[in-house]
C-alpha positions in Angstrom: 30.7 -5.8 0.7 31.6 -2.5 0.7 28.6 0.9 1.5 28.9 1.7 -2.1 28.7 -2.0 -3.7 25.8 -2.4 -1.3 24.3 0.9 -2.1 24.6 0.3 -5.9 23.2 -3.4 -5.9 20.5 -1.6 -3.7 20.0 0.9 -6.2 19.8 -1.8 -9.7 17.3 -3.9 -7.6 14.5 -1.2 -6.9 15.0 -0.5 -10.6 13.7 -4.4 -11.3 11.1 -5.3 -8.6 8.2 -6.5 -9.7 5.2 -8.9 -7.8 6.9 -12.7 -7.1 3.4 -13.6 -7.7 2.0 -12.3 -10.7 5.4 -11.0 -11.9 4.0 -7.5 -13.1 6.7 -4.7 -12.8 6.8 -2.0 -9.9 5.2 0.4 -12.5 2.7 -1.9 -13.4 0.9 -1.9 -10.1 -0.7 1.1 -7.9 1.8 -0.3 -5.0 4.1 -3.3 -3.9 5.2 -4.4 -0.5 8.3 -5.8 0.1 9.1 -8.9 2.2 12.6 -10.6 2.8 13.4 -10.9 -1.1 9.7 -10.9 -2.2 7.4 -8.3 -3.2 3.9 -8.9 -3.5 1.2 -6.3 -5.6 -1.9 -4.4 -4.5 -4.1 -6.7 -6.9 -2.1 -10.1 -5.8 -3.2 -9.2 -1.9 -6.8 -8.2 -3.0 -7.6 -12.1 -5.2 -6.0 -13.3 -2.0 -8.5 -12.1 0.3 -11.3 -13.0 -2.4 -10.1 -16.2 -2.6 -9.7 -16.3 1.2 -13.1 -15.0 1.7 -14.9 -17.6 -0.5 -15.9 -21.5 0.3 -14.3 -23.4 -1.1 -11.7 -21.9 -2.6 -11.4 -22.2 -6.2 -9.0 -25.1 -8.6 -6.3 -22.9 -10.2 -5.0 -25.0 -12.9 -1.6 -26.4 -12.8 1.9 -25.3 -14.8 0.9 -28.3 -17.3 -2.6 -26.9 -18.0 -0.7 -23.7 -19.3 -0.9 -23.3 -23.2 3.1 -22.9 -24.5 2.8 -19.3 -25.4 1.8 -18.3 -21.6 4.7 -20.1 -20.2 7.1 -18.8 -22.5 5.6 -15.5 -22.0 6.6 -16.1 -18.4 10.3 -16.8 -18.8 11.6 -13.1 -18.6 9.5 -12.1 -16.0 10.3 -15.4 -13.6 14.2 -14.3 -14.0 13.6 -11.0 -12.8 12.3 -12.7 -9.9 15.5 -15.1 -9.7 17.4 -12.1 -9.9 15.6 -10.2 -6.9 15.8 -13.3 -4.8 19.6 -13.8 -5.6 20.1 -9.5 -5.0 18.2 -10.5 -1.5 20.8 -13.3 -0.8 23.6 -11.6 -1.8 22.8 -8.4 0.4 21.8 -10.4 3.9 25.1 -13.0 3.1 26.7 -9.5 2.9 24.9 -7.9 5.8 26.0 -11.3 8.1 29.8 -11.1 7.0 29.5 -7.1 8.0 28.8 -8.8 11.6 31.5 -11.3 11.6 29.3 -14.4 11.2 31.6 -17.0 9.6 31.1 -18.7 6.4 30.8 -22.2 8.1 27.7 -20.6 9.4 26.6 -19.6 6.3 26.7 -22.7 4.8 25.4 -24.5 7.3 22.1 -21.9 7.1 22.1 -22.5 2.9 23.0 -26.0 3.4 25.9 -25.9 1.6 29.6 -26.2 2.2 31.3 -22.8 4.0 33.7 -23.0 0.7 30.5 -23.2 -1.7 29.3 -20.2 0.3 32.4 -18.2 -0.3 32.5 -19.1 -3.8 29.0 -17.8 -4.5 29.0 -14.9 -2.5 32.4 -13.6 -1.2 32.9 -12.0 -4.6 36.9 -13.1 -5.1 38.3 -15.2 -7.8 
């Protein structure tokens, strides 16, 4: 990967981050912190201490309690979060074949074969 390849995908994926937890957008939310490939939002960390703070904590329902409409309404938003993760892979695979770590290695780290590394990630045909 080359500076400016790097410095572009850099660029399109703080365009697009939004909270891996509640999935609202970076200008949805007063701030978001970034993690390796996650982001989480101001109100995501403030229900966690709440829910943290109280005994016991309390059920959230499950994906099939979800009415149709609020799952579908979910969709766009998880893909933006499939594509940040995928931005994150992309830029440490890069990051680690700037270093001279091998493909075998990886692989062996994604648990797949060095050649399905390359293929996904070494950007040649």
């Amino acid at each position: 990967m080359t500076g400016s390849q790097s410095s572009t995908a850099d660029a399109s994926r703080v365009d697009s981050v939004c909270c891996s937890f509640c999935l609202k957008d970076k200008d949805s939310v007063a701030k978001l912190v970034a993690g390796l490939g996650v982001y989480i939002c101001n109100e995501c960390v403030e229900l966690c201490s709440l829910i943290i703070a109280e005994d016991p904590a309390p059920r959230v329902g499950g994906w099939d309690e979800q009415p149709d409409d609020a799952l579908l309404a979910n969709l766009g938003r998880l893909q933006a979060v499939v594509s940040q993760v995928d931005a994150a892979l992309h830029n440490h695979v890069g990051m680690l074949r700037d270093r001279g770590v091998s493909w075998t290695r990886v692989g062996e780290a994604l648990g797949v074969s060095k050649q399905a590394a390359w293929e996904r990630f070494s950007g040649e045909d």
